[in-house]
GUVO-255491 format. One line per 3 residues: their letters; for each residue x, y, z of C-alpha. Coordinates in nm, 4 decimals, decimal comma, padded with zeros to 6 digits. Layout:
A = X Y Z; ...
END
This chain:
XXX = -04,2214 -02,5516 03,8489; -04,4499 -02,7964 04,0063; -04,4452 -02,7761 04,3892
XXX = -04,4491 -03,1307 04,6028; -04,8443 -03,0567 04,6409; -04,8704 -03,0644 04,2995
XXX = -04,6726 -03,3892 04,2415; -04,8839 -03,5404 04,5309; -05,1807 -03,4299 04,3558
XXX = -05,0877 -03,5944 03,9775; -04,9931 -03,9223 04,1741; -05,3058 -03,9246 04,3553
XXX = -05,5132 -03,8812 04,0390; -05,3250 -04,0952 03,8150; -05,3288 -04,3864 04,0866
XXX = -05,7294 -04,3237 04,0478; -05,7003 -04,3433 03,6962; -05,4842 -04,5748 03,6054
XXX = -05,5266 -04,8570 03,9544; -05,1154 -04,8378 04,0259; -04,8061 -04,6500 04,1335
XXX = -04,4930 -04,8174 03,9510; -04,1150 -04,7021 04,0114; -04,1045 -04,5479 03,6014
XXX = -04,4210 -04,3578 03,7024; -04,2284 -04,2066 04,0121; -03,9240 -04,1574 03,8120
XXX = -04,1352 -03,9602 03,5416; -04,3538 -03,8063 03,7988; -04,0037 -03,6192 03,8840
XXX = -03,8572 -03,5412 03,5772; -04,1687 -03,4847 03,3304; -04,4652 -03,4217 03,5697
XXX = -04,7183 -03,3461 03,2839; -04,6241 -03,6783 03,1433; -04,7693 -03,8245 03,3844
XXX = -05,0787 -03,5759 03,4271; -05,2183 -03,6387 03,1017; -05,0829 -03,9843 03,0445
XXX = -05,3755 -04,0762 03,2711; -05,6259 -03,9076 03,1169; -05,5239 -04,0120 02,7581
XXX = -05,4432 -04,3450 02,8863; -05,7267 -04,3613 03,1523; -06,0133 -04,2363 02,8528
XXX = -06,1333 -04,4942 02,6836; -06,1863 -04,7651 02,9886; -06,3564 -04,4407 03,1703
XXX = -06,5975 -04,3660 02,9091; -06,6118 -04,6637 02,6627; -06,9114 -04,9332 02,7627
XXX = -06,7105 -05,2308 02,8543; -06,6817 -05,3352 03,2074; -06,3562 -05,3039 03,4330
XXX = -06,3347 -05,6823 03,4162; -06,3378 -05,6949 03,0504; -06,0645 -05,4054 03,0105
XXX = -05,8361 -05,5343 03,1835; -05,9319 -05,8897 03,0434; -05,7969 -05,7135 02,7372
XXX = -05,4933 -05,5587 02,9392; -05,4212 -05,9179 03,0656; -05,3772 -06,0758 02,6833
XXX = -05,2100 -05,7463 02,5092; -04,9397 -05,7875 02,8022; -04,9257 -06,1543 02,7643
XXX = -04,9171 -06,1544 02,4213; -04,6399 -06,3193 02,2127; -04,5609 -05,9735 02,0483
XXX = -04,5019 -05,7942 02,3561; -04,4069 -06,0212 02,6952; -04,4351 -05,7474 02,8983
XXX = -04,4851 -05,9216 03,2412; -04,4752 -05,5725 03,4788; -04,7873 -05,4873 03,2958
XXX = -04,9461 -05,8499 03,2714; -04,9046 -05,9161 03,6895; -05,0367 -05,5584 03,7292
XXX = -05,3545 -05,6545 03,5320; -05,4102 -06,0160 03,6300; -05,4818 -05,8182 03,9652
XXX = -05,6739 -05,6175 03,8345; -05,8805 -05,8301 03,6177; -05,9388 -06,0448 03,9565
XXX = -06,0137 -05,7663 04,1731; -06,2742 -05,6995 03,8784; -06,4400 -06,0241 03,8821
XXX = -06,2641 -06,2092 03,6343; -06,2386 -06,5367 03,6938; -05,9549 -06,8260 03,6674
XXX = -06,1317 -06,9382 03,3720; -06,1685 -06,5583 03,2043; -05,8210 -06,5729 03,2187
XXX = -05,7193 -06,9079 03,0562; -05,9684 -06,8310 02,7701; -05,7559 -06,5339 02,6949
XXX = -05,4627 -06,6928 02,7326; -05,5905 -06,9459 02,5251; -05,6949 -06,6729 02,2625
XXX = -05,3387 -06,5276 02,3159; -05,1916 -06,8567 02,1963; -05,4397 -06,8537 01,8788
XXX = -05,3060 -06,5211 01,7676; -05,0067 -06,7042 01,5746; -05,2187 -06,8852 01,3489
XXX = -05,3291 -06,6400 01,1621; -04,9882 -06,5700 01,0071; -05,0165 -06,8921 00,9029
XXX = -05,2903 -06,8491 00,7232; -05,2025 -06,5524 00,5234; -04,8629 -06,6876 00,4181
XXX = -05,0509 -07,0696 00,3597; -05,2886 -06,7966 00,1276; -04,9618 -06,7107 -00,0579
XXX = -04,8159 -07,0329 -00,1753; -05,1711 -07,1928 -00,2612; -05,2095 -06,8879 -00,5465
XXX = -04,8237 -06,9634 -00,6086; -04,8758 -07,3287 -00,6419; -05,2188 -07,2863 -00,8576
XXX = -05,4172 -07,5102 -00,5945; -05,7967 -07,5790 -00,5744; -05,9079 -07,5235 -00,2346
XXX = -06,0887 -07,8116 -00,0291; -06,4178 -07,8794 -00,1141; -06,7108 -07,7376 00,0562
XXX = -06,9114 -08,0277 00,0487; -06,5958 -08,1928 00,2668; -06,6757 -08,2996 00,6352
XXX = -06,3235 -08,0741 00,7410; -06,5237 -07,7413 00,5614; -06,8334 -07,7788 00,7543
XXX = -06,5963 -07,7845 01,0789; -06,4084 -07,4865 00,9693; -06,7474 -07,3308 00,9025
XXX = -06,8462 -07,3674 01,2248; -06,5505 -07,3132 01,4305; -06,4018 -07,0267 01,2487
XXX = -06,6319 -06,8483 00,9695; -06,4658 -06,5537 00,9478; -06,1454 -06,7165 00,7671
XXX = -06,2746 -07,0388 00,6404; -06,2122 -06,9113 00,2744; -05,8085 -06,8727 00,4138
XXX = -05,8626 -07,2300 00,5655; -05,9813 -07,4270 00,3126; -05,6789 -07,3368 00,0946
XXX = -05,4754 -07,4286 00,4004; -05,6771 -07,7787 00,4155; -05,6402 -07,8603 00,0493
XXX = -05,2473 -07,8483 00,1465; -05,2122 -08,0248 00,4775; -05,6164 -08,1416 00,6021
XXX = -05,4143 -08,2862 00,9138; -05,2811 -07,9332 01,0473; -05,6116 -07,7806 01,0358
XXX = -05,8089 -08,0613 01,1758; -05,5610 -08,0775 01,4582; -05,6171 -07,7259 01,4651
XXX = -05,9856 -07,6511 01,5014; -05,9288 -07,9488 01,7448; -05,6914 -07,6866 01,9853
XXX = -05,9720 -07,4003 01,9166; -06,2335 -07,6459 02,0251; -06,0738 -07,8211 02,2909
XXX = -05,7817 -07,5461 02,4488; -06,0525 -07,3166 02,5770; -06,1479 -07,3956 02,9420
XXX = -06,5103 -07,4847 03,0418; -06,7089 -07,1251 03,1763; -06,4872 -06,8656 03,0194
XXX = -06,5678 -06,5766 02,8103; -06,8818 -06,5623 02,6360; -06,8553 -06,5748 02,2362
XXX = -06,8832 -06,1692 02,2163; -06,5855 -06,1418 02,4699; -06,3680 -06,3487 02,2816
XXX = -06,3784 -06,1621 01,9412; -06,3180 -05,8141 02,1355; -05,9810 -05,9869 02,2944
XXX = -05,9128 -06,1104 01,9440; -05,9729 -05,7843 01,7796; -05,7872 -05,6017 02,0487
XXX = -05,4830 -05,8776 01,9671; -05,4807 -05,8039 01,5972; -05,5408 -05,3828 01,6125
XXX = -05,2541 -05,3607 01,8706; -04,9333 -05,1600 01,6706; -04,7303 -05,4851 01,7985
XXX = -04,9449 -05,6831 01,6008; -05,1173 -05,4342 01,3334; -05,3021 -05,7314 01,1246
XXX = -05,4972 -05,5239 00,9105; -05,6082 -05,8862 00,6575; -05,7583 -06,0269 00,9743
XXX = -05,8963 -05,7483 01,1250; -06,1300 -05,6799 00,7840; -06,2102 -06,0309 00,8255
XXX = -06,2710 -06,0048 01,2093; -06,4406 -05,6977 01,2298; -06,7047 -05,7224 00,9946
XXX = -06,8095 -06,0881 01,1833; -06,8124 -05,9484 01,5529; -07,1005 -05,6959 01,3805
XXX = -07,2590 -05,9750 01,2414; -07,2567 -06,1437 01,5917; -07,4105 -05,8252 01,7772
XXX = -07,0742 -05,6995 01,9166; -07,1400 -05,3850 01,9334; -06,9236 -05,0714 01,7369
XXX = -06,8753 -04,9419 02,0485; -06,6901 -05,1846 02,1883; -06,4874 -05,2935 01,9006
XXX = -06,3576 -04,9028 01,9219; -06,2814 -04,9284 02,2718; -06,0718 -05,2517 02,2696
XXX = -05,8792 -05,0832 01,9615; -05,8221 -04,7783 02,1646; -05,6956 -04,9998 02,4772
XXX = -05,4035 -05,1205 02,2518; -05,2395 -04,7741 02,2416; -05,1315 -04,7965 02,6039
XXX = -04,8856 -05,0765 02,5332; -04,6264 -04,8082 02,3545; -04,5893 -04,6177 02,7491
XXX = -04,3840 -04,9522 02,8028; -04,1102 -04,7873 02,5951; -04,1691 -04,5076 02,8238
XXX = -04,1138 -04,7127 03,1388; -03,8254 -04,8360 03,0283; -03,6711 -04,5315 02,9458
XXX = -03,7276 -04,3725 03,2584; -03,5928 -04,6319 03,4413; -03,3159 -04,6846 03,2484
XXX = -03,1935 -04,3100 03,3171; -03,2668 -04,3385 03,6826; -03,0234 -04,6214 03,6646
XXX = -02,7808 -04,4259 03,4438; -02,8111 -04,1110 03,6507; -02,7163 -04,3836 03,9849
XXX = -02,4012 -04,4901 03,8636; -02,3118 -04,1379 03,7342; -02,2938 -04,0112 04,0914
XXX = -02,1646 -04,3419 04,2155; -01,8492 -04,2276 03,9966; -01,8014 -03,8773 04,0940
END
């Protein structure tokens, strides 16, 4: 049995850890207290010891919360604070936002990839003004977007136009945004192993450092506790109305 001291003790550290006390960490403080023990130093590890900074963890937090294939907003106000407190600033976060928003496209592409083999189609030319765009813009899948071009030139111009133009001025350098795009593609609610080998191998090329790719990768684990959260507060609320009806 853990005594109160103890339970004060776990809070106390995982509060250190983790930067917040939630009701589902209360509620599993009580019933599972070694949950929540090591849940901070599994979850707590990799932004500990990894190189990156505390504003571009939770940076990484803020668009794995935000994103499109997971919407948990708990988790994405509990970062944005974060991230602020950090020194992130209002343009850090649009440019992941912004990043958060491209994450779509590339399911796009690898389906686009799929009818241009089924439909036998030549890709656009290289020596086209649209390839030396996509060239520039977005090297590590301009073999995926010149297929896409040869089928609709106007989608991907208007596209590269959004990746240009959607960023805001003063945001993340170029290394920051291909660790919050890796971390986007390597989370389990994403898993996109066909851009990740594309992505990966790129950030090396641009000096991002192995390091850091492994630590944003890592980060993306956390998001399954969610399932946790809601659990526990789900039988809180079950275990409420059970003794409101006795």
């Amino acid at each position: 049995m853990h005594t109160l001291t103890d339970l004060d003790a776990i809070k106390a550290r995982f509060i250190a850890a983790r930067g917040y006390w939630r009701p589902w960490t209360e509620a599993l403080l009580r019933a599972n207290p070694g949950f929540v023990q090591h849940y901070a130093d599994y979850a707590g590890y990799p932004a500990q010891t990894g190189p990156l900074a505390p504003r571009m963890v939770e940076l990484v937090y803020v668009a794995l919360d935000a994103s499109a294939t997971h919407l948990y907003e708990p988790g994405l106000m509990t970062h944005l604070r974060l991230a602020r407190a950090a020194g992130a600033s209002e343009a850090d976060i649009f440019d992941v936002l912004h990043l958060v928003t491209w994450q779509g496209v590339t399911a796009v592409l690898q389906a686009a990839d799929i009818l241009h083999e089924a439909a036998a189609l030549e890709p656009l030319p290289k020596d086209d003004p649209l390839a030396a765009r996509i060239q520039t813009l977005w090297p590590e899948q301009a073999d995926s977007l010149l297929r896409l071009a040869a089928q609709d030139a106007g989608y991907v111009s208007a596209l590269l136009d959004f990746l240009e133009g959607g960023a805001p001025v003063g945001g993340l350098s170029p290394a920051e945004r291909l660790l919050v795009r890796i971390a986007l593609h390597a989370a389990f609610t994403h898993g996109d192993r066909t851009t990740l080998r594309a992505l990966i191998p790129h950030a090396l090329t641009q000096g991002v450092k192995r390091a850091e790719i492994l630590q944003v990768i890592q980060l993306g684990a956390h998001l399954a506790v969610h399932g946790a959260s809601l659990g526990a507060m789900a039988y809180t609320k079950d275990v409420a109305v059970a003794a409101g009806q006795t």
